[in-house]
C-alpha positions as CSV (number, residue, x, y, z in Angstrom):
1,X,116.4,105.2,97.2
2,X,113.4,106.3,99.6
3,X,112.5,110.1,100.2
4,X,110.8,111.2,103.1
5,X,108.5,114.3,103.6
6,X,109.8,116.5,106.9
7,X,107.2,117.2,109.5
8,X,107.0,121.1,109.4
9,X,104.3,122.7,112.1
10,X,102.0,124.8,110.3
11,X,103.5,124.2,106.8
12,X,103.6,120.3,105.9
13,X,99.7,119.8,107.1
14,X,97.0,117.4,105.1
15,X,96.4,120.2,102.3
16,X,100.1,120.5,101.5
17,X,100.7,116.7,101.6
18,X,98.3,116.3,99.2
19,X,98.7,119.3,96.7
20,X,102.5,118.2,96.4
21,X,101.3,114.4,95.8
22,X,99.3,115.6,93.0
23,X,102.1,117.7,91.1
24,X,105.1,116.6,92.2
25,X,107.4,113.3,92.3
26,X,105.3,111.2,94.9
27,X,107.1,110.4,98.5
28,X,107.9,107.2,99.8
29,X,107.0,108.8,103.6
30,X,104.8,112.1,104.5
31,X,105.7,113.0,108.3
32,X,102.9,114.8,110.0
33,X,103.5,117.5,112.1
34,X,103.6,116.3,115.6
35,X,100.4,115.2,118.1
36,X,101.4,116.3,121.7
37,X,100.5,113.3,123.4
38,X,98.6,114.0,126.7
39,X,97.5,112.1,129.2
40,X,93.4,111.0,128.5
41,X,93.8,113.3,125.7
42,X,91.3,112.8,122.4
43,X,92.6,114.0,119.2
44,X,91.6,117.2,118.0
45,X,89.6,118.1,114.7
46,X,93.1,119.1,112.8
47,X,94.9,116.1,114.3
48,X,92.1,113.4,112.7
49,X,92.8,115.4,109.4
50,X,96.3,114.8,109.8
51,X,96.1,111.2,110.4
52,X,92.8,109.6,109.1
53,X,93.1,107.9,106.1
54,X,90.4,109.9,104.2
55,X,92.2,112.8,104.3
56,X,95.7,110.9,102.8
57,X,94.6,108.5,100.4
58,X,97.5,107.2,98.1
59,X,100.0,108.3,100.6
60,X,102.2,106.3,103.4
61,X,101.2,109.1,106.1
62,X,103.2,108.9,109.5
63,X,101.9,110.1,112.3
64,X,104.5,112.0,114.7
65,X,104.3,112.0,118.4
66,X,105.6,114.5,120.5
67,X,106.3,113.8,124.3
68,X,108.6,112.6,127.5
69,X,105.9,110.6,128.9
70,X,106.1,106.5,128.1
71,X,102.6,106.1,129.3
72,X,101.5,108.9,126.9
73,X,103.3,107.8,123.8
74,X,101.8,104.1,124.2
75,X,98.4,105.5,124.4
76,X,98.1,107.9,121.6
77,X,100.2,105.0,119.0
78,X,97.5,102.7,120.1
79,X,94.8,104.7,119.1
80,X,96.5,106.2,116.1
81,X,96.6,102.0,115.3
82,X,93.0,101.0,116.6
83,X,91.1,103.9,115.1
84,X,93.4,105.1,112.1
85,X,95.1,102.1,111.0
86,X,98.4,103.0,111.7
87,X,101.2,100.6,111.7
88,X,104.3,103.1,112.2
89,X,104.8,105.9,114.3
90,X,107.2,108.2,114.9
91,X,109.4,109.9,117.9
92,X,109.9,113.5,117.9
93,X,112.8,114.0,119.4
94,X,114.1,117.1,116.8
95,X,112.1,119.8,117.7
96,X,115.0,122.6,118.2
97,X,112.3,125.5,120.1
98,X,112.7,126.6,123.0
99,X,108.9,126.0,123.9
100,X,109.1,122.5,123.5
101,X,112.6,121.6,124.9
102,X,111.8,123.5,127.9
103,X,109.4,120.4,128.8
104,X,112.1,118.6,128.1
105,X,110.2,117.3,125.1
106,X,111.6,117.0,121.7
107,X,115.4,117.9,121.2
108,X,115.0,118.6,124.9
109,X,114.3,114.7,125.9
110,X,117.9,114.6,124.7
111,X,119.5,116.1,127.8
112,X,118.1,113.5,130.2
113,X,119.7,110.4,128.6
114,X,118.7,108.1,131.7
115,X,115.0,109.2,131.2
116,X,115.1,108.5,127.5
117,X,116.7,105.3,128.2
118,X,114.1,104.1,130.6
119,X,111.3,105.9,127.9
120,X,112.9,103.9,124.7
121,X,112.9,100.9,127.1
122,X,108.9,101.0,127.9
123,X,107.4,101.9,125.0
124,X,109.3,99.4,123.0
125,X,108.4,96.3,125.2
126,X,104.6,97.3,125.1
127,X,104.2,98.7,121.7
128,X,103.9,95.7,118.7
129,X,104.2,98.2,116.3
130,X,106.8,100.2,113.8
131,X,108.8,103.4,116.1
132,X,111.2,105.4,114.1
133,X,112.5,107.8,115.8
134,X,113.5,111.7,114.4
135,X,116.9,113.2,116.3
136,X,119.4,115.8,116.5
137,X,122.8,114.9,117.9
138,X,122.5,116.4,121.5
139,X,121.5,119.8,122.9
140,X,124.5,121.8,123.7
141,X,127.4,119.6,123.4
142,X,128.5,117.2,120.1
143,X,129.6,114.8,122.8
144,X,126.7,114.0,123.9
145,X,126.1,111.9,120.6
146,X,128.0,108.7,121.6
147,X,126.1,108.6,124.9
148,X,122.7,108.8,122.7
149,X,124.4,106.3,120.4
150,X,124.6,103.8,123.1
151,X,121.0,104.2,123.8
152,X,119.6,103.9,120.8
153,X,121.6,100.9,119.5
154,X,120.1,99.0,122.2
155,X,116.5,99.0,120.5
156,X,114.9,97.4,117.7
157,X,114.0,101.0,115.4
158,X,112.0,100.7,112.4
159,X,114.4,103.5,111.1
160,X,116.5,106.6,112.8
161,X,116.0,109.7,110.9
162,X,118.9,112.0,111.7
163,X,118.9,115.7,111.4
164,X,122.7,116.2,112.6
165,X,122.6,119.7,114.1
166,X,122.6,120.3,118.3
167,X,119.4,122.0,119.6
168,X,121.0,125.1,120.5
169,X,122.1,124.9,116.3
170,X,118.5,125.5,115.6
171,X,118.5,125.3,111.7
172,X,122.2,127.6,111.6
173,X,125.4,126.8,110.0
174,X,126.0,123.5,108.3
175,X,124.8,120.1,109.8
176,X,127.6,118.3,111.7
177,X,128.9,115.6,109.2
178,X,130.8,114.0,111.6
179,X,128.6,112.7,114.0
180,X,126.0,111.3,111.0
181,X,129.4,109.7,110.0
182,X,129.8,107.8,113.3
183,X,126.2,106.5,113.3
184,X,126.7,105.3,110.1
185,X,129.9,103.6,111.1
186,X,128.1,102.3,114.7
187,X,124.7,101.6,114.2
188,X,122.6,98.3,112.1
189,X,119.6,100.0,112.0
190,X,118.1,101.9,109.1
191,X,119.1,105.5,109.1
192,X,117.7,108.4,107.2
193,X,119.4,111.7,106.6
194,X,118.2,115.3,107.1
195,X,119.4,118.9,107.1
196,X,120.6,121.0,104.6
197,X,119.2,119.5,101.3
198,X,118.3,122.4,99.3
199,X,119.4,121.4,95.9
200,X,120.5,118.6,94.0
201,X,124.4,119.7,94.5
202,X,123.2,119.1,97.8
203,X,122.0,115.7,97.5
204,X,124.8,114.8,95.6
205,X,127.3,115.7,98.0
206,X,125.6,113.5,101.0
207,X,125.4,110.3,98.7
208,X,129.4,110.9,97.7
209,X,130.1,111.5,101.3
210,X,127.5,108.3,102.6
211,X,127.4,105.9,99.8
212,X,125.5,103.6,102.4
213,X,122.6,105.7,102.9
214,X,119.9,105.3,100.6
215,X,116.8,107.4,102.6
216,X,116.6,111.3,102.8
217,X,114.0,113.4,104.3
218,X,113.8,116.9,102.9
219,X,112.2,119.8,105.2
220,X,112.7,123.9,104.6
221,X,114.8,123.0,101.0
222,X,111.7,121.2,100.0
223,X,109.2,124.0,100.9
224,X,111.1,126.8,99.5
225,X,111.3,124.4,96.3
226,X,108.6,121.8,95.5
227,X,110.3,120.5,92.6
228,X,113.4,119.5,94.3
229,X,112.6,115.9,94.6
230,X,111.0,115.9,90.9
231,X,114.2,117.3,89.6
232,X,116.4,114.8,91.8
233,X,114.8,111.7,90.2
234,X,112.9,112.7,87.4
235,X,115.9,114.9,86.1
236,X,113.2,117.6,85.2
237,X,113.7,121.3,86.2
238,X,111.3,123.0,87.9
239,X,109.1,125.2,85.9
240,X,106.2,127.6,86.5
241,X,103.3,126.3,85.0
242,X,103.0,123.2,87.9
243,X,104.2,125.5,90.3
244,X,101.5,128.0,89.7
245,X,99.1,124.8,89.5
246,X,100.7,123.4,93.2
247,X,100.2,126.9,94.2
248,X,96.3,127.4,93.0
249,X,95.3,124.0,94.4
250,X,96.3,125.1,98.0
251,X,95.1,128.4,97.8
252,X,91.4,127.2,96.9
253,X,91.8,124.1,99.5
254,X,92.9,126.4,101.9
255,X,89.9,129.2,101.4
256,X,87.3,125.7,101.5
257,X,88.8,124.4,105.0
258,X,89.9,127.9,107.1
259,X,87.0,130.7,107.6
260,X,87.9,134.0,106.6
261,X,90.4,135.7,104.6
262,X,93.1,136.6,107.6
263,X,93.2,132.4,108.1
264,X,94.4,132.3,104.3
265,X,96.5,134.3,103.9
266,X,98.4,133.8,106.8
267,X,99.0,130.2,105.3
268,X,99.4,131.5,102.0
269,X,102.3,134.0,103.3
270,X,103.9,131.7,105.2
271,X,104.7,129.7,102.4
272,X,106.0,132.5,100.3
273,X,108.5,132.8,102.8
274,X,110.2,130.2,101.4
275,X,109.1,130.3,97.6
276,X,109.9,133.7,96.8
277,X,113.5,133.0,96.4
278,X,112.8,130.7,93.4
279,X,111.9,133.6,91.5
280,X,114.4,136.4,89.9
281,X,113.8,139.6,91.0
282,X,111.7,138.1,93.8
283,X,112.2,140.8,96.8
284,X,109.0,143.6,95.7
285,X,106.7,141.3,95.5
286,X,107.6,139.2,98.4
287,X,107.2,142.6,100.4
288,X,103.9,143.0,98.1
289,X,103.1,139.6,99.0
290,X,104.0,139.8,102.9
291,X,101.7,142.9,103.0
292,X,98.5,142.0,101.3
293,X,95.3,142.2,103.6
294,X,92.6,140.6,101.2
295,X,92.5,137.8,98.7
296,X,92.0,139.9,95.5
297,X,95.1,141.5,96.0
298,X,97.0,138.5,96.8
299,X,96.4,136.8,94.2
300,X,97.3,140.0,91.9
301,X,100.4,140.2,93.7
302,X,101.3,136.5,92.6
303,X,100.0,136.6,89.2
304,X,102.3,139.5,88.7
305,X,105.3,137.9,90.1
306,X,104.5,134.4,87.9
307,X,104.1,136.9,84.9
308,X,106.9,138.8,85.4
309,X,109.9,137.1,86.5
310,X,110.9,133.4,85.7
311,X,112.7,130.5,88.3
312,X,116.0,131.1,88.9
313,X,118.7,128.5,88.1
C-alpha cells in the first residue's frame, strides 16, 4: 500500500511536510502545492523551498505544475529536473476554484478535451521524465468522464491520481464512486484514489469497494487529523502529546521563516480550521483561537484547549 500527501495551497507547504515527517507515519509521496508555470518564468523564493532538496531531505517531494500551456509545462519540468533533481512531476488538473478554471487551467483544462488531448500529446513526446497527472471527473457533467477516459488511456502515466468529484462539486457531497469504478475497470495505468478519507471507516470502505487499488492520497481529512495515516497503519490512536509536539514544531518554524506576528498566525489559524474538531468541546476556543491578535495569547488559547479537553473518538 502507498499513501500520498495532497497538495493543499497554503496548508501542505515545506514546514508542514516536514513537521508531519518528523511525528507522524512517514509518506510514500508529498505533493507540493502547485508552480503556475509561466512563460520565461524563474521560480520564486517559496517555490525553491518547495522543491529544492534542502528543504525536503528524507522525503519523495513532487513538484506540481499548474497550467494549459504545453510549452510551459515542458519548461518549468525541465528545470525542476536540471536544477532540483526531479525525476517526476505532476499535472494539476484538480484545482476546483473558480480563479483557476476560469483560465481554463486546472479542473478547467477539463472542458476543452481537444486542447488537453493535443497538451497530453506534446508534453509526453518531449518530456523523458515521470508525469502523473491529478483529476476530477469533468466540470459540470459526469459524462464527460468517458470522453477524458479515452484521452488519458492513450498515454504512458507514471500514475493517475483521481479525486472523483466534478469541478462545480468543489469539495461537497460524496465523491462519485461510479466513475472511479469505471477507471478502475478501463484503464492499465496506476491509479491513486482521493476524496473523502477522513477516517479509517473511511479507508476501509474504499479498499472493500476497490480491492485493486493499493495507493491513496489524503488531503482536508489528513489536515484536520495528522494521525490518520499513523492510526491506519500503525493501528495507534491519535493522542495529544505528539499532536501538541507536531503543533509546537510548526509554530516556532513558522515564527523563524515569516516576519511578524500577523504572518503566523494567519498560518497558525488556518490550520485550526481543520484541527479544532479533534478536540471535545472544541467550538470556544476555536472562536478564542480564530480571534487571537498576538502570539502570547495564541498560544494561551491552545494550551488551554490541549489542557482542557481530550481527542475525540
Amino acid at each position: 500500500m502507498k499513501d500520498y500527501m495532497a497538495p493543499m495551497e497554503g496548508v501542505t507547504n515545506f514546514i508542514y511536510r516536514r513537521a508531519y515527517h518528523r511525528f507522524y507515519h512517514p509518506m510514500d509521496k508529498y505533493f507540493t502545492p502547485f508552480i503556475s508555470a509561466k512563460p520565461k518564468k524563474n521560480l520564486s523564493f517559496q517555490e525553491i523551498c518547495e522543491v529544492s532538496p534542502e528543504r525536503n531531505e528524507g522525503m519523495y517531494v513532487v513538484p506540481q505544475i499548474l497550467t494549459c500551456n504545453a510549452d510551459d509545462f515542458i519548461r518549468t519540468a525541465q528545470l525542476l529536473k536540471e536544477d532540483y533533481g526531479h525525476e517526476e512531476v505532476n499535472l494539476n488538473l484538480g484545482c476546483p476554484s473558480g480563479t483557476v478554471t476560469a483560465k481554463g487551467k486546472g479542473a478547467g483544462f477539463l472542458a476543452e478535451p481537444q486542447k488537453l488531448d493535443q497538451f497530453l500529446d506534446q508534453i509526453f513526446s518531449e518530456l523523458d521524465m515521470k508525469i502523473s497527472v491529478k483529476t476530477r471527473v469533468g466540470t459540470h457533467y459526469e459524462e464527460d468522464w468517458d470522453y477524458l477516459l479515452a484521452i488519458y488511456e492513450k498515454y504512458p502515466m507514471y500514475e493517475l491520481i483521481i479525486h472523483p468529484r466534478i469541478q462545480t462539486d468543489m469539495y461537497r457531497g460524496v465523491p462519485r464512486l461510479g466513475a472511479y469504478e469505471k477507471a478502475v475497470k478501463r484503464l492499465k495505468m496506476p491509479l491513486c484514489y482521493n476524496g473523502n478519507l477522513f477516517s479509517v471507516a473511511d479507508y476501509k470502505r474504499i479498499t472493500e469497494l476497490f480491492p485493486e487499488t493499493d495507493c491513496f492520497m489524503y488531503g482536508r481529512g489528513l489536515i484536520t487529523n495528522p494521525g490518520l495515516v499513523t492510526e491506519i497503519r500503525e493501528g495507534n490512536r491519535p493522542d495529544k502529546k505528539t499532536l501538541r509536539e507536531f503543533h509546537d514544531c510548526l509554530f516556532e518554524e513558522y515564527q523563524e521563516l515569516l516576519s511578524g506576528e500577523r504572518n503566523v498566525l494567519f498560518r497558525m489559524k488556518e490550520l485550526w480550521s481543520y484541527m479544532a474538531v479533534n478536540f471535545t468541546n472544541y467550538e470556544k476556543y476555536a472562536k478564542k483561537i480564530k480571534k487571537s491578535q498576538h502570539l502570547p495569547e495564541y498560544l494561551s488559547v491552545v494550551s488551554s484547549l490541549f489542557a482542557e479537553q481530550d481527542l475525540v473518538d
